[in-house]
Each structure stands twice: as structure tokens, then as C-alpha cells.
C-alpha positions as CSV (number, residue, x, y, z in Angstrom):
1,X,-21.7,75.6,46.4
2,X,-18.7,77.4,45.2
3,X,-16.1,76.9,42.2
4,X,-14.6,73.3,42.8
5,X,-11.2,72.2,42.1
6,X,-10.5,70.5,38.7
7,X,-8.7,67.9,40.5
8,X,-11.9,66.6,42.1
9,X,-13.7,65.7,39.5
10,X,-13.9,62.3,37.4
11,X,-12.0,61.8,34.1
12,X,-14.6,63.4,31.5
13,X,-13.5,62.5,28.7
14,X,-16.3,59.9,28.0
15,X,-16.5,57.3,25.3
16,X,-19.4,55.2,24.2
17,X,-19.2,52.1,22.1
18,X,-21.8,50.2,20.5
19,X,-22.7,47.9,17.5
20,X,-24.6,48.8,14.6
21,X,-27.2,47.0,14.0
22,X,-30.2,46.3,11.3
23,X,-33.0,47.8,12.8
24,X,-30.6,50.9,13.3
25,X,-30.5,51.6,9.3
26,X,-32.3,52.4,6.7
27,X,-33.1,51.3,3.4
28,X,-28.9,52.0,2.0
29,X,-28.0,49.5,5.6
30,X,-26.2,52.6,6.7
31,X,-26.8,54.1,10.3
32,X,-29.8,56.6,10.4
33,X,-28.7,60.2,10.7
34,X,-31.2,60.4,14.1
35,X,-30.1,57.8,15.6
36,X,-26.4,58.5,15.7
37,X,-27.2,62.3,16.6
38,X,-29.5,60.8,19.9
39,X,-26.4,58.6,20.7
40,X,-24.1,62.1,20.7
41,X,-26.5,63.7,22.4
42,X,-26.1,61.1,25.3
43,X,-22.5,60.8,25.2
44,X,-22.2,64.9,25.6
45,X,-25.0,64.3,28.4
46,X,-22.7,62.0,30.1
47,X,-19.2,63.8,29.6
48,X,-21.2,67.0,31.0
49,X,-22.8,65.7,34.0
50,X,-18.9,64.0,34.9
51,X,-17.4,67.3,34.3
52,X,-20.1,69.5,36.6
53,X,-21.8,66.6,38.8
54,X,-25.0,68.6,38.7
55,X,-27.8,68.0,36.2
56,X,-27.7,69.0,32.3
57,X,-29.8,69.8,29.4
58,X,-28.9,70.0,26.2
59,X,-29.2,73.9,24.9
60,X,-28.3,73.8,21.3
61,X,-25.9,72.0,18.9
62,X,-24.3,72.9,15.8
63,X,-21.3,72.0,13.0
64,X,-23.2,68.5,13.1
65,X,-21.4,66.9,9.7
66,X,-22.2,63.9,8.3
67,X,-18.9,63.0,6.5
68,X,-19.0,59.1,6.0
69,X,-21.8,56.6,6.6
70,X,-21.7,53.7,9.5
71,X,-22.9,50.2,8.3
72,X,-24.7,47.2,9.5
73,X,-22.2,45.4,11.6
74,X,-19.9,48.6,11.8
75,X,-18.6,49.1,15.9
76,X,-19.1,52.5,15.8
77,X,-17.3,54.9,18.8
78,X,-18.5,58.1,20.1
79,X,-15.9,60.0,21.9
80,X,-16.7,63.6,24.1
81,X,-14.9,66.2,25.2
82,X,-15.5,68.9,27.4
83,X,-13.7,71.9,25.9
84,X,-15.0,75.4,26.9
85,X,-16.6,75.9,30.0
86,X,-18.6,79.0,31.9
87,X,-20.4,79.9,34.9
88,X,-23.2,77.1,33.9
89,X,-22.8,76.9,30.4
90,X,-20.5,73.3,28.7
91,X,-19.5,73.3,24.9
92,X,-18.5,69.9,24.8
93,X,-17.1,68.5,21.4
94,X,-18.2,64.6,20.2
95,X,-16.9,62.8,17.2
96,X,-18.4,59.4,16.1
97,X,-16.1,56.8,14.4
98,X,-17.2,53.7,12.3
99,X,-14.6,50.8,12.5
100,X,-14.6,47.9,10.3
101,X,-14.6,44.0,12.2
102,X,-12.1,43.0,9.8
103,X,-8.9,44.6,8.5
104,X,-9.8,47.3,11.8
105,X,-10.4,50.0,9.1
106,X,-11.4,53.2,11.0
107,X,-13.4,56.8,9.4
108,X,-14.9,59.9,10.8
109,X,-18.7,59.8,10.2
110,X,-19.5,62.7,12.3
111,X,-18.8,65.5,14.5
112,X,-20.9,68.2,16.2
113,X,-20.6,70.5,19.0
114,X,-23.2,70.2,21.9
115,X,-24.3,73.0,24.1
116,X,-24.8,71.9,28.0
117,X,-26.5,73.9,30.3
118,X,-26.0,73.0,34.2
119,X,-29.5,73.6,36.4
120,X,-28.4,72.6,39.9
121,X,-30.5,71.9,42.6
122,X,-30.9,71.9,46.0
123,X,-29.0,73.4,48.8
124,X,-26.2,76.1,47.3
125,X,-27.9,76.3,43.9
126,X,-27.9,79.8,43.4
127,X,-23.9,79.8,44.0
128,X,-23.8,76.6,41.9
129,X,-20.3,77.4,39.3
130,X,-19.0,74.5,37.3
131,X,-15.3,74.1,38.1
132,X,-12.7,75.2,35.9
133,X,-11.8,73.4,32.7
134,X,-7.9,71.9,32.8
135,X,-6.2,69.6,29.6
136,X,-6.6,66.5,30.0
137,X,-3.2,64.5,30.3
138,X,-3.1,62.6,26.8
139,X,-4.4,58.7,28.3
140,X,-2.0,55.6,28.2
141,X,-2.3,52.8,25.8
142,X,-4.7,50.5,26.8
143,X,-6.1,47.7,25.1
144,X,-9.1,47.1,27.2
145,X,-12.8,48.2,26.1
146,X,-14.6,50.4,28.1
147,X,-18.1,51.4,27.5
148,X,-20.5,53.8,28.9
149,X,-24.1,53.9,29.3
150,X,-27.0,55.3,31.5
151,X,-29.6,53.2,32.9
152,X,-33.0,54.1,31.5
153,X,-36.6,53.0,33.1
154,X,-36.9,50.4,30.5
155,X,-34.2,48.4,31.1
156,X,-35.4,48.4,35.2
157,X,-37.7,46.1,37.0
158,X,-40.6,47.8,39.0
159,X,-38.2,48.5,42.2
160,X,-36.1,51.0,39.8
161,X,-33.3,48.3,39.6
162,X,-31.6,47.0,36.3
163,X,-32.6,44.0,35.2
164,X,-29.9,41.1,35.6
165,X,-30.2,40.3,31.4
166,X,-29.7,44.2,30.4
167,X,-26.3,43.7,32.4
168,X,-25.0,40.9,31.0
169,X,-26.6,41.7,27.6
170,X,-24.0,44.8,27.7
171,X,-21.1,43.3,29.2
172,X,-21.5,40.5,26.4
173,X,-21.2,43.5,23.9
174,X,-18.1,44.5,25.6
175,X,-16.7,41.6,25.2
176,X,-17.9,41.0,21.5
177,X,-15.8,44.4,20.9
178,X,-12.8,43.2,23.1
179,X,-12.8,40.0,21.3
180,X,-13.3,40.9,17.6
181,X,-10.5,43.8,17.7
182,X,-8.1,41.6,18.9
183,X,-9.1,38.8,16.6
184,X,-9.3,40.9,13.3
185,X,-12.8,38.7,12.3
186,X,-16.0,38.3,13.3
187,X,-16.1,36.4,16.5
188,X,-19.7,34.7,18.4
189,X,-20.3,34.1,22.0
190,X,-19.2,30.2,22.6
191,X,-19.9,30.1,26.6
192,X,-20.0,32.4,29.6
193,X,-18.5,30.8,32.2
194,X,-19.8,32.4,35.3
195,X,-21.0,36.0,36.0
196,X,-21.0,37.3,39.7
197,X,-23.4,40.5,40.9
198,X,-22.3,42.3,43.6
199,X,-24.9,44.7,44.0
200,X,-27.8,46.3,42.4
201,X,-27.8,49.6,39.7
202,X,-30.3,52.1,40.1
203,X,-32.4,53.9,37.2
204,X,-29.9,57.0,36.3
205,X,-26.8,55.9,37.5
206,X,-23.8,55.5,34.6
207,X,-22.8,51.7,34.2
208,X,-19.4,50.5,32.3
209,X,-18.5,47.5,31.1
210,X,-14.4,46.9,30.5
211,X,-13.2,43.8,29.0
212,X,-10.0,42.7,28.1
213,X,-8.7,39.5,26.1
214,X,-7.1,37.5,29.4
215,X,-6.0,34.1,26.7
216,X,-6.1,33.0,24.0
217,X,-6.3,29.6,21.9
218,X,-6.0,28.7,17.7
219,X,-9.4,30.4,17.1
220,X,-11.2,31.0,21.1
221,X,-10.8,34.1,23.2
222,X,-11.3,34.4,26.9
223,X,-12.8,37.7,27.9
224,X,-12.4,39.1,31.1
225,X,-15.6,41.4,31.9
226,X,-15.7,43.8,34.6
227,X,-19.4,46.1,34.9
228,X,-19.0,49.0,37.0
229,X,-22.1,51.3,38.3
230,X,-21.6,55.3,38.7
231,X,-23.4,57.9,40.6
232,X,-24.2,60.4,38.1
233,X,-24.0,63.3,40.4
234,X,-21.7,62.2,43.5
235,X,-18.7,60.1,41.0
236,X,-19.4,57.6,43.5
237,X,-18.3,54.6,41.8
238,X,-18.6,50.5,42.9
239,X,-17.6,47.2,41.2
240,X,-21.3,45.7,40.3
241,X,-20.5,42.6,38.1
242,X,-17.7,40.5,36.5
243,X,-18.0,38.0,33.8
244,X,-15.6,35.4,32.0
245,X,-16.7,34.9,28.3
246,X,-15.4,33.0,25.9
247,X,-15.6,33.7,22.3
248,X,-14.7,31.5,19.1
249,X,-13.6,33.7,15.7
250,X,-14.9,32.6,12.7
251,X,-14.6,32.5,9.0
252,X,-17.5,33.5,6.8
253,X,-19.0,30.3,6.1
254,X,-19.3,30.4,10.8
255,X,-16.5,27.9,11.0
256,X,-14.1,28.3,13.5
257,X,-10.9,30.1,11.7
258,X,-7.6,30.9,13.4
259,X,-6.6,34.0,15.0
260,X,-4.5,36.4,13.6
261,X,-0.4,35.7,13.8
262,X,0.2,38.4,15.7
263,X,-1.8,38.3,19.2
264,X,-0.1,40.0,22.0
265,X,2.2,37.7,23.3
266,X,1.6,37.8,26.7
267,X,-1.7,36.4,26.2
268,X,-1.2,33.5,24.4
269,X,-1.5,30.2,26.5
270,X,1.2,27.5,25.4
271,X,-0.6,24.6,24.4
272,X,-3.9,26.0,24.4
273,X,-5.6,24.3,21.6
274,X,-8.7,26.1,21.3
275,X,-11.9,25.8,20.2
């Protein structure tokens, strides 16, 4: 296997969202240091293994600063970039951002440098070269959520298949995300309305879940959900699920509240009441 073009490999840029969560802190209720390194480390695994479609380890990491804390109920964002490459060697660059539900208030917590190391294997390893690294094209503004994740032998049944309620447990997250940054406030799940599999997602293979707000009401959201499943060496990529959620924002006593004034017009439903 030679030197491939840059042009034939997947966007790998990688972002991974998630929720932070009590069991994820310690005593303060801020993120444990560990935890948000392991999450890093995953992120730079993924962004790696898009970038050189071969298997990676992780070598080394450094300039790991913890700057500012993530809390309980923080969405926190992890966000890695490929930025020198070698023969088999990846430095690839990840920062981790904490952002506030309400008032969308946004901090550095951390950044760190990972060091990849590609061991292909198989047929051509020995001529195995990762292709050659090229800027990225700075990406359009979108307002969907995408999040990545890998598929780990916990979250599979005994054929080596994701369980159904892992799936929608994450595309519900998505959706949560979608939901409460357009809203400005905490939102909760009020109904899915139907959630369609198309096929199955193997143990190893990269999942992501996009959702975008597709209407709005005076204080519901409806979520439009799609999960999609990815070959972690081929980029081989296929539509696995889609899901309609709808989510109602609330105030802090858990009553419905309205939704902020300024909603992207396009939308907004005339004469949608709401929840």
C-alpha cells in the first residue's frame, strides 16, 4: 500500500459531544481530570484512524492543561485535529470545551497534544505510508449536532451487534444537545415519535448521531435525528437509524417556559401552540 491521495480520505476533523454528568465528578461536581483525558484520548483515536484508515495506538501525549473546570450538567465538546503527519507517526491536536445550557456561555477547559502511531496490517503493510496532511477548508455554518462515538463490546449483544437502546439512548442525547442550544434552557424528552432501524452496527465501527430542530412551538421542539454507522478502516459509511423527538423547555421549577424570542425563523410553525 503506497502514499494515498488526501482527497480520498474522510473529513478528519472529528468532534465528540457529550453531557456531563454526576457520576462523572468528583466531590467539587466538576468533571474528573481522567475522565476527560480518556474522552481525548478517544476523540484523537477516532480523528487518527479517519485520517490513515489503518489501526492506531496512542504513543505519548503532552501540553495536557487543565485551564477551567466542566460541571454537572455542563455539554462539554471535544474537537481533534490532525496537524503533523509522518511516515506512520500522527500528532493530532484536541481541545475540550465546557458550555453552559443557559445563556450558551462557552470556556477552554483543556487541550493536549496526542501522539498516534499507525500499525497496519495485512497485505501491503510493510509499504503502509499515511497520506499526506492538506488544511482543511474552514467548514460552513451549520446548526445541526453531530456526535461521534465507537461502538464498544458493552454496548453489543452476544452476536457483536449494538443494542437497539444504546442507539436511541445516543441519538436522544443528540437531540437533548440540538434542542437545549436552540432553546437557551434546560429542555426534557416529552415523546419520540417513531424511530426506524435500517440495519445493524457492528462492535468497532464509528456511529453518529446529527440532529437538527425541524419546528418549533411556545415552549416544544421537534428534533429531527439521523444515526449513521462508519467503517473505521474502509470510511464506508450507511444511514442506520432516524428518529423524531420532541422536547418541551422548561423553567426551573420543570414547568413548561417559552422559548427564547429569537428562534430561527424558518423553523417556527405559524400557529403551533406547543406544549
Amino acid at each position: 500500500m503506497t502514499r494515498r491521495d488526501a482527497t480520498d480520505r474522510y473529513e478528519s476533523t472529528t468532534r465528540l459531544i457529550d453531557i456531563v454528568f454526576p457520576g462523572d465528578t468528583n466531590h467539587h461536581g466538576t468533571l474528573f481530570g481522567g475522565t476527560g483525558l480518556a474522552l481525548m484520548d478517544r476523540v484523537a483515536f477516532i480523528a487518527a484512524t479517519r485520517f490513515g484508515r489503518t489501526p492506531f495506538v496512542t504513543a505519548s501525549c503532552e501540553r495536557i492543561d487543565f485551564r477551567q473546570p466542566a460541571r454537572v450538567g455542563h455539554i462539554i465538546e471535544f474537537t481533534a485535529r490532525p496537524v503533523k503527519a509522518g511516515r506512520r507517526s500522527l500528532t493530532v491536536e484536541v481541545d475540550m470545551v465546557a458550555e453552559t445550557i443557559i445563556g450558551h456561555q462557552r470556556h477552554i477547559c483543556t487541550r493536549g497534544i496526542f501522539h498516534m502511531v499507525a500499525i497496519p496490517q495485512g497485505e501491503g503493510a510493510a509499504h503502509y505510508a499515511l497520506p499526506e496532511l492538506v488544511p482543511e477548508e474552514a467548514p460552513e455554518r451549520n446548526d445541526a449536532v453531530a456526535m461521534v462515538e465507537i461502538v464498544f463490546p458493552d454496548q453489543a449483544n452476544g452476536a457483536g451487534r449494538m443494542f437497539g437502546g444504546e442507539a436511541i439512548a445516543y441519538m436522544t442525547k443528540a437531540a437533548f444537545v440540538a434542542a437545549s442550544r436552540y432553546a437557551g434552557r434546560l429542555v426534557v424528552l416529552a415523546s419520540s415519535e417513531r424511530i426506524d432501524f435500517a440495519r445493524s452496527i457492528g462492535i468497532g465501527e464509528i456511529v453518529e448521531a446529527r440532529a437538527r430542530v425541524s419546528r418549533v412551538g411556545r415552549s416544544s421542539l421537534s428534533i429531527e435525528t439521523k444515526l449513521w454507522s462508519e467503517h473505521l478502516l474502509t470510511g464506508e459509511r450507511h444511514i442506520t437509524a432516524t428518529g423524531h423527538f420532541t422536547m418541551v423547555a422548561v423553567d426551573k421549577d420543570h414547568r413548561p417556559a417559552p422559548i427564547r424570542d429569537n428562534a430561527p425563523a424558518e423553523v417556527v410553525s405559524p400557529g403551533e401552540g406547543g406544549a
